[in-house]
Structure formats: structure tokens, C-alpha cells
C-alpha positions as CSV (number, residue, x, y, z in Angstrom):
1,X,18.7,-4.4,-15.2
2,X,19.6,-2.9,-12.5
3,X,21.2,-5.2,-9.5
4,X,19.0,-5.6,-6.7
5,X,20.1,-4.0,-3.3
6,X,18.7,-4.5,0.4
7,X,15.1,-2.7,0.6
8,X,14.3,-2.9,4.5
9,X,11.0,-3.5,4.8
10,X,9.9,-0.8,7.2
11,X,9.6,-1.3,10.8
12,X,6.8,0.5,13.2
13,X,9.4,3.1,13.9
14,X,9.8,4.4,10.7
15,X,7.6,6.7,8.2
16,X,7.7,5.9,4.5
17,X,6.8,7.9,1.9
18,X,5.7,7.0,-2.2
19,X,3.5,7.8,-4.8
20,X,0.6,6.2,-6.5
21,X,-0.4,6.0,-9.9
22,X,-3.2,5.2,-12.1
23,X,-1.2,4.8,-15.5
24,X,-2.3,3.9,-18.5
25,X,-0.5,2.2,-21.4
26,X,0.0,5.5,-22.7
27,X,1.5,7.1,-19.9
28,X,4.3,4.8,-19.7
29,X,7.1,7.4,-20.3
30,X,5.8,9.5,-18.0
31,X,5.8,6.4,-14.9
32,X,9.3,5.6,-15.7
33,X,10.4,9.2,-15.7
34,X,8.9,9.4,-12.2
35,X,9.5,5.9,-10.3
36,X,13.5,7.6,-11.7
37,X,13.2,10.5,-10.1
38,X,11.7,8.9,-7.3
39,X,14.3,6.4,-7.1
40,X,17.3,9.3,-7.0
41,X,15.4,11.2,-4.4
42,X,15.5,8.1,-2.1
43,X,11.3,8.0,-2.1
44,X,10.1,4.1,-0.6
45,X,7.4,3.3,-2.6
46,X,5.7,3.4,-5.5
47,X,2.1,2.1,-6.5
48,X,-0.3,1.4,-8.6
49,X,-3.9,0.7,-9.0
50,X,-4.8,-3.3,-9.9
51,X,-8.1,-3.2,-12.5
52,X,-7.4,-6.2,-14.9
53,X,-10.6,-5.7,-16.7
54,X,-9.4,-2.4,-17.9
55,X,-7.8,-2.8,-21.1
56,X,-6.0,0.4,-21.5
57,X,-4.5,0.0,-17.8
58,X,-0.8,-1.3,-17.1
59,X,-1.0,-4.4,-15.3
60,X,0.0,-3.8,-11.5
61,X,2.4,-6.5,-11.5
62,X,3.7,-6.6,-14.9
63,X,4.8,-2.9,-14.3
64,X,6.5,-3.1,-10.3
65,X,8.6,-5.7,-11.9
66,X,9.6,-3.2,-14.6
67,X,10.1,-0.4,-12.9
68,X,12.4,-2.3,-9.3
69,X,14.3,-3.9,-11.8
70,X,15.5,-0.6,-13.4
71,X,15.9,1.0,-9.8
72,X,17.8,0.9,-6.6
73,X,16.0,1.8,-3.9
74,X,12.2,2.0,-4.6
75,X,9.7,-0.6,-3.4
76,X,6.6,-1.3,-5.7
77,X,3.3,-2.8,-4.7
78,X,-0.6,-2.5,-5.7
79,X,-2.6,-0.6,-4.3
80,X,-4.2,-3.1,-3.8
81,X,-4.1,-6.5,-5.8
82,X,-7.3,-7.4,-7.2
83,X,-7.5,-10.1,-5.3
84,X,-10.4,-12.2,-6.9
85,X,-8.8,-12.0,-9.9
86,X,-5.2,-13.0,-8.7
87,X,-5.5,-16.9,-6.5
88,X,-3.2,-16.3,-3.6
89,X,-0.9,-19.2,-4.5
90,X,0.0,-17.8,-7.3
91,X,0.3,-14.3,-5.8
92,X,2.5,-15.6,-3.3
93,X,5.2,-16.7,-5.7
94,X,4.7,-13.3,-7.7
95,X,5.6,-11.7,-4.5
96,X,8.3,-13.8,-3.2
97,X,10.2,-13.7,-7.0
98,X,9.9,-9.7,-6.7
99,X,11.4,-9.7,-3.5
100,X,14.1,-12.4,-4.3
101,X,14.7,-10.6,-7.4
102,X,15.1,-7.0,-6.1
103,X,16.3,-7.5,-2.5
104,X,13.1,-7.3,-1.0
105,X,11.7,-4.4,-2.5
106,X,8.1,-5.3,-2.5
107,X,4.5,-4.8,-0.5
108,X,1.8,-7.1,-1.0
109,X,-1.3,-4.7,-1.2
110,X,-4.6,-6.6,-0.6
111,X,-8.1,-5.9,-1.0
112,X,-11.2,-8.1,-0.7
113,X,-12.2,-6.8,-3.8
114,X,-14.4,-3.9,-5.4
115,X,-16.4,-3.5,-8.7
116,X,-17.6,-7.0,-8.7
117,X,-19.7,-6.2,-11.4
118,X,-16.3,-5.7,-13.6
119,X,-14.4,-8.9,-11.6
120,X,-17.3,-10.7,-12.7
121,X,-16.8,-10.3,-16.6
122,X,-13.5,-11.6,-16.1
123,X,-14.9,-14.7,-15.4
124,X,-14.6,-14.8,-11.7
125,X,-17.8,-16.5,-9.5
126,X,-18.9,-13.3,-7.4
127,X,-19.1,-13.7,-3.6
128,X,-21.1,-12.1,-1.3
129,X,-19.8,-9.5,0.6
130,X,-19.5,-12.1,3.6
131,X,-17.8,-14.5,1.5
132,X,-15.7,-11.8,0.1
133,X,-13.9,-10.8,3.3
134,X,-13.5,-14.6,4.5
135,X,-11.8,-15.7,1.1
136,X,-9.9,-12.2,1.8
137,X,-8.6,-13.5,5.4
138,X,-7.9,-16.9,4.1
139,X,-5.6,-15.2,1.0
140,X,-3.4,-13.3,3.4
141,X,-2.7,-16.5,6.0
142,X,-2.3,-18.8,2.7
143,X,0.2,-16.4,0.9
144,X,2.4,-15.6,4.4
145,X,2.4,-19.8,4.6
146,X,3.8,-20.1,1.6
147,X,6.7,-17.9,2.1
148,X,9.9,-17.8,4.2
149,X,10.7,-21.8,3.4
150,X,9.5,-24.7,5.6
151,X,7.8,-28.2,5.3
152,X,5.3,-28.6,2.5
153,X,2.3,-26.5,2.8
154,X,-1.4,-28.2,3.0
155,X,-4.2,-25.5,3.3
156,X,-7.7,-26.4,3.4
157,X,-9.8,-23.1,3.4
158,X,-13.5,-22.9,2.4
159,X,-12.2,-20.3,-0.4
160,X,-8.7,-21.8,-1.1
161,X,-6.8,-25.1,-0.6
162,X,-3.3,-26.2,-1.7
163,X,-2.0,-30.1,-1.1
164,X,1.6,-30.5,0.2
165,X,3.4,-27.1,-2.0
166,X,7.0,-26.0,-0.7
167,X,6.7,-22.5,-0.1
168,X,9.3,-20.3,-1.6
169,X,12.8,-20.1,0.6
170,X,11.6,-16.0,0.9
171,X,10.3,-13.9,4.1
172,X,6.5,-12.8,2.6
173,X,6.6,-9.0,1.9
174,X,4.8,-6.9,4.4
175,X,1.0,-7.2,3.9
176,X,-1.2,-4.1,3.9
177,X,-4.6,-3.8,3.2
178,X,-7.2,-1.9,2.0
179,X,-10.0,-2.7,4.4
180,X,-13.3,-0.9,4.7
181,X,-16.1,-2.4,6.5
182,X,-15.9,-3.8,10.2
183,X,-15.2,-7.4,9.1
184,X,-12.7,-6.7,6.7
185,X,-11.5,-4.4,9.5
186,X,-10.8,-7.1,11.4
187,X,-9.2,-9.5,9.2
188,X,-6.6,-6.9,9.1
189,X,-6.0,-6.4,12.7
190,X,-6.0,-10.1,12.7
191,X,-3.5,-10.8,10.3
192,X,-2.2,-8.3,8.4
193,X,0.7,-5.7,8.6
194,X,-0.6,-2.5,7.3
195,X,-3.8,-0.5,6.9
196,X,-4.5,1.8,4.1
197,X,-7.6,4.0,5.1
198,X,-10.6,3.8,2.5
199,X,-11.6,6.8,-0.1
200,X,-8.2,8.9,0.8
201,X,-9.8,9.4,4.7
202,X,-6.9,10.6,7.0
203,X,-6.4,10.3,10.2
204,X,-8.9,13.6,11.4
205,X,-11.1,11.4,9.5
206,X,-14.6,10.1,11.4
207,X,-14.2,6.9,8.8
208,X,-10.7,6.5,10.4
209,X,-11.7,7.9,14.1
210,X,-14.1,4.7,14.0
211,X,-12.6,2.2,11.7
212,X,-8.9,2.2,13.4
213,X,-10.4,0.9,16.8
214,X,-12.0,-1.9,14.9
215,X,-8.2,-3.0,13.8
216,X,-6.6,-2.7,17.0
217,X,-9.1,-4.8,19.3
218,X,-9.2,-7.7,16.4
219,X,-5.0,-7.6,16.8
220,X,-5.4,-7.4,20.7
221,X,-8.1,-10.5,20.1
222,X,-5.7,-12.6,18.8
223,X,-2.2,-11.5,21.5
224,X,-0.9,-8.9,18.8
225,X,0.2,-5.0,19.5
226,X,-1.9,-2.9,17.3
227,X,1.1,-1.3,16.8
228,X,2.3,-3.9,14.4
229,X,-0.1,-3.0,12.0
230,X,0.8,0.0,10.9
231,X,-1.8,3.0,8.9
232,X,-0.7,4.2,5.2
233,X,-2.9,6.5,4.1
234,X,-3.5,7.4,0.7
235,X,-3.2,11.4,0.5
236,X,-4.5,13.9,-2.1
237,X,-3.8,17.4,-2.2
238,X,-1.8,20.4,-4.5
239,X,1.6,21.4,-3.4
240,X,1.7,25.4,-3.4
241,X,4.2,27.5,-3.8
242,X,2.6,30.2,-1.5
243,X,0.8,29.1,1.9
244,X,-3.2,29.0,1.6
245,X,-5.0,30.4,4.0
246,X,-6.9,27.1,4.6
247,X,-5.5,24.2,4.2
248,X,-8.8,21.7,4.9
249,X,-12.2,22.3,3.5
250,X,-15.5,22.7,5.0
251,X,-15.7,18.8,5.5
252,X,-12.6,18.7,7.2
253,X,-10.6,17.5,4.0
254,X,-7.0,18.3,3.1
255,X,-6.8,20.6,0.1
256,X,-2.9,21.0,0.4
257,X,-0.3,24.1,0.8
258,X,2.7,25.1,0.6
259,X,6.0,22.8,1.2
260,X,6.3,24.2,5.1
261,X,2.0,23.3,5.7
262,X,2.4,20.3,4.3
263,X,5.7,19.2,6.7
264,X,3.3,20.9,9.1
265,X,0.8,18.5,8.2
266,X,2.1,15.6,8.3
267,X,4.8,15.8,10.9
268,X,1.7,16.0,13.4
269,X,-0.4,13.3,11.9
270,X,2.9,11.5,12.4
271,X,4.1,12.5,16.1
272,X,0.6,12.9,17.3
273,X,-2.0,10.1,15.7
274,X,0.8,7.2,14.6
275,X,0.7,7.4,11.2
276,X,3.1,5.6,9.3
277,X,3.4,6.6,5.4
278,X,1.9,8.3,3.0
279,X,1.4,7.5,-0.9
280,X,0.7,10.9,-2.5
281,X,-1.6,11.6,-4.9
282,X,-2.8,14.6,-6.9
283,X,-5.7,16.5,-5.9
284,X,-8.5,14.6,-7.5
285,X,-6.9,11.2,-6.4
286,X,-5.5,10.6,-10.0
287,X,-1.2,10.3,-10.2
288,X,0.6,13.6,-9.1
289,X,2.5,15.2,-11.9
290,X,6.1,15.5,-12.0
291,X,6.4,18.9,-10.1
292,X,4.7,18.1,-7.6
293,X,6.2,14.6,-7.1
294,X,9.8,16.6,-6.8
295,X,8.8,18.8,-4.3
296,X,7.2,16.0,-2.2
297,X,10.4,13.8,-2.5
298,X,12.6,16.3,-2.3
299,X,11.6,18.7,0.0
300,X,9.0,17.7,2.0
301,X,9.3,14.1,2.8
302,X,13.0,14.8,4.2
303,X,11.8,17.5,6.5
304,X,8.9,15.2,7.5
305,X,12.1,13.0,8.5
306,X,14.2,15.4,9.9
307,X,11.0,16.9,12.2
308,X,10.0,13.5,13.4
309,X,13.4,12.4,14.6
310,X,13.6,15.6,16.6
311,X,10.5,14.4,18.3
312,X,11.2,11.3,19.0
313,X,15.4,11.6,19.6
């Protein structure tokens, strides 16, 4: 195992940069041969989607505890916990034994939860939408309580309730989200950390042109800077090696480009709409493969870095 170091958890000054993953049990070799490579090229993060009910998947958590226990540097989380399938309680001391375990090396990804049809085979009572994004809310204020030591917890939520349970003697990982509609919107500007924009939208986005105001007046609602929740966005595209001539499509979508576009890219989405990280993925959403993951950790993320501190020093 390797022995944990000091992940920083990032502040609202820096820019992080990962990779996502959809893995199957099969494509295990493959994950560890990238979260390595990531790991040596000093990427932040890693994810990967959380769908219990599909057998041939590797289970979110089961797999970031794996892979930042055979690393030094790289930060796991899912993208994002299936929450109705995981009672925060119990989340909460997953996360908190990641983070002990590996110096802090861990995001709690949350979501209010998707394919309720599937969620429901696995036993789980659905909820209405309504009562989706309360119990949502409640999971994120419940899991921060129970983190980063104290007096006994007592919660009494409509969704959740714990009776007088120490929480763990850990700061609770950063908490982002993957909000979609106005009230889950708001929930996160409430009391979350971080924003991951729905179906891959980037910031020239109209999804994220009208769901990032919802976020920042919920934060301002309750005396928070919007600035401390901070937008991830999940990012598709091919890594060329020869510029396109285009790199968005008719809609407005990123396609990709070659290394200089994409520092282009994202250096402005940076510098000029706030963006914070990016987990990239390959063109149809799916996990990059392992030529394109080097050139994005090893070229293009540092010149992201190097062309944002020139901006801002």
C-alpha cells in the first residue's frame, strides 16, 4: 500500500484537472494502468460512475479505495454516489476513512439520484422527485455533521435521523454535486461545495447560462459567496494531433482539437467564466483511452496551469 501523503483539497483559486471512468469488472487492468499514469503525471482526480444495480460495473467505492491506496497523489471520488442506495451515515464514515486513510485524498460526489426505475430493484422505496432533492439536502448537511469531530450528533430529518453518533475526528471531504433541476440547484448553492454541470453542458452552455444563477442566489440566500461553490464540469471531446478547423459543432458543443485548442479552450473558460476543473472524458462520454489521457495530463493540463497563472500573477 502505498503511504498516504497530504492531498490539499482544492481551494477557489486553483483549477483541477482528472479523468472519469465508467469501468467494468473487466477493464480493471486498464483503470489501474491509468489512475498510475495519472498519478506520475501529477493529475488531481480520478472518478467513476456509482450504478450498484449494474452487475458487471466496479463498485465506485470499492475501487477509489483501491486505486489512492496504490497512489500518491490522486484524489478519487464518484461521480456521483448513488445516493439512494448509499444512507449518508454510512457514507460519511466511508468518506472520512478514505480521507484518514490516504491524507485526504477524497471528494464526496452527490447526486439526488437518477434511474429510479433501476434504484428501485435494489430494494430502495422511490421518492418523488420533490422528495428526492429534500432527502438529497438533508444527506449532504447530515454527512458534513458527522465529520471533523465534535459532541454527539442527533439529526432528525424527514428523510434521515441519527440519535447521539460521534462523528468521525475527520474534516468532511469537499462536497460536489451533480444538480440538475432548480431545486436541486439550490440545495447546492445552499450547502454544497462544488457543481458538476448536467449531460457534459459547459460553461457556453444555455443549461449552464441558466442553471449557475440558480446556485449562486441560493448561496447568497443563505450569507455564502457563490464563489465557494466552485463548477467542475464533466468534458468530452478527441485530443488531435493536428488542429480542426472547428472545434464546436452546430449546437455549440465541444468536439475537441489539437493540444494548443484545447489549452485554448479551457484556459478561457477558466480566466474568463470561473471554471474550476475539468474530469475528461472521451468523445461519446465513455472513459478516455490511454493516449489521450497522456496527452491531457501531460501536456495540456500543465499549460492550462502555466497560462492561468500568467493571468492572474
Amino acid at each position: 500500500m502505498a503511504t498516504p501523503s497530504t492531498w490539499s483539497a482544492p481551494t477557489s483559486r486553483d483549477v483541477v484537472f482528472g479523468f472519469g471512468a465508467h469501468s467494468v469488472i473487466g477493464d480493471t487492468p486498464t483503470l489501474l494502468e491509468m489512475t498510475q499514469l495519472a498519478d506520475r503525471e501529477k493529475l488531481d482526480l480520478f472518478s467513476l460512475s456509482d450504478h450498484p444495480y449494474i452487475g458487471q460495473r466496479l463498485d465506485a467505492y470499492a475501487t477509489v479505495g483501491f486505486v489512492i491506496g496504490r497512489t500518491q497523489h490522486l484524489a478519487g471520488f464518484a461521480n456521483v454516489s448513488n445516493l439512494p442506495t448509499r444512507p449518508p451515515a454510512m457514507l460519511a464514515r466511508t468518506v472520512t476513512t478514505l480521507s484518514a486513510l490516504s491524507g485526504g485524498r477524497v471528494v464526496l460526489g452527490m447526486g439526488a439520484g437518477g434511474l429510479w426505475e433501476r434504484i428501485a430493484d435494489m430494494g430502495v422505496e422511490p421518492l418523488s422527485p420533490a422528495e428526492a432533492v429534500e432527502a438529497f439536502e438533508e444527506a449532504i448537511v447530515l454527512t458534513k455533521k458527522l465529520s471533523g469531530g465534535g459532541p454527539p450528533v442527533t439529526f432528525q430529518g424527514r428523510h434521515y435521523r441519527v440519535s447521539q453518533i460521534d462523528p468521525a475526528p475527520v474534516p468532511a471531504p469537499p462536497v460536489w454535486t451533480g444538480s440538475v433541476g432548480p431545486k436541486s440547484l439550490a440545495a447546492t448553492g445552499r450547502v454544497a461545495d462544488g457543481w458538476i454541470p448536467g449531460h457534459a453542458a459547459d460553461w457556453l452552455s444555455p443549461r449552464y447560462r441558466a442553471s449557475r444563477p440558480v446556485v449562486d442566489e441560493a448561496a447568497r440566500s443563505v450569507g455564502r459567496d457563490p464563489r465557494e461553490v466552485r463548477t467542475i464540469f464533466n468534458f468530452p471531446g478527441q485530443i488531435t494531433a493536428r488542429p480542426l478547423a472547428t472545434t464546436r459543432d452546430r449546437d455549440g458543443r465541444w468536439i475537441g482539437g489539437d493540444v494548443g485548442q484545447w489549452v485554448e479552450e479551457l484556459t478561457g473558460a477558466v480566466v474568463e467564466h470561473g471554471a474550476s476543473g475539468f474530469m475528461l472524458f472521451s468523445p461519446r462520454g465513455g472513459t478516455p483511452d490511454l493516449a489521450s489521457l497522456g496527452a491531457w495530463a501531460g501536456q495540456i493540463a500543465p499549460a492550462v496551469r502555466e497560462a492561468v497563472a500568467k493571468h492572474v500573477g
